[in-house]
Steps between C-alpha positions, in 0.01 A plus 500: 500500500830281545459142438651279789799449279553834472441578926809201520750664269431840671485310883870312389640852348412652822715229712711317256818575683429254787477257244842228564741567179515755197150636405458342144565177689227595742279591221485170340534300838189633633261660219630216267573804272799590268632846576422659146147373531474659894618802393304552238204423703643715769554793218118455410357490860676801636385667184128497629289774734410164682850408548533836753231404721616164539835516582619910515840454569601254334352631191668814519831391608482250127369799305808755660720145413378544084415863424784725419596774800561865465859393467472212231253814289804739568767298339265392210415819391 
């Protein structure tokens, strides 16, 4: 189950864009967070089953953001 921290940082990744000035400044303006520490959150939330039900857009749109595409595989291998 997501903590009410966690439902914020997922609510505020959904929307951050409406948010006046650059997001990291966002970030610490209104979750009083520094952008390492939100993302890392972010990272761990999205990570979870309980994540998906919450929130199933955003969550997939921040997991397509960090795990490699077809392409990035491609020109690895």
């Amino acid at each position: 189950m997501l903590s009410h921290g966690d439902r914020i940082i997922l609510e505020f990744e959904s929307r951050w864009w409406l948010e006046p000035g650059p997001k990291d400044q966002a970030i610490e303006f209104t979750l009083g967070l520094s952008a390492d520490l939100y993302y890392e959150r972010l990272l761990d939330i999205v990570s979870g089953a309980e994540a998906v039900l919450a929130d199933p857009i955003t969550v997939h749109r921040v997991r397509a953001m960090i795990e490699p595409g077809p392409s990035a595989e491609a020109a690895v291998s």
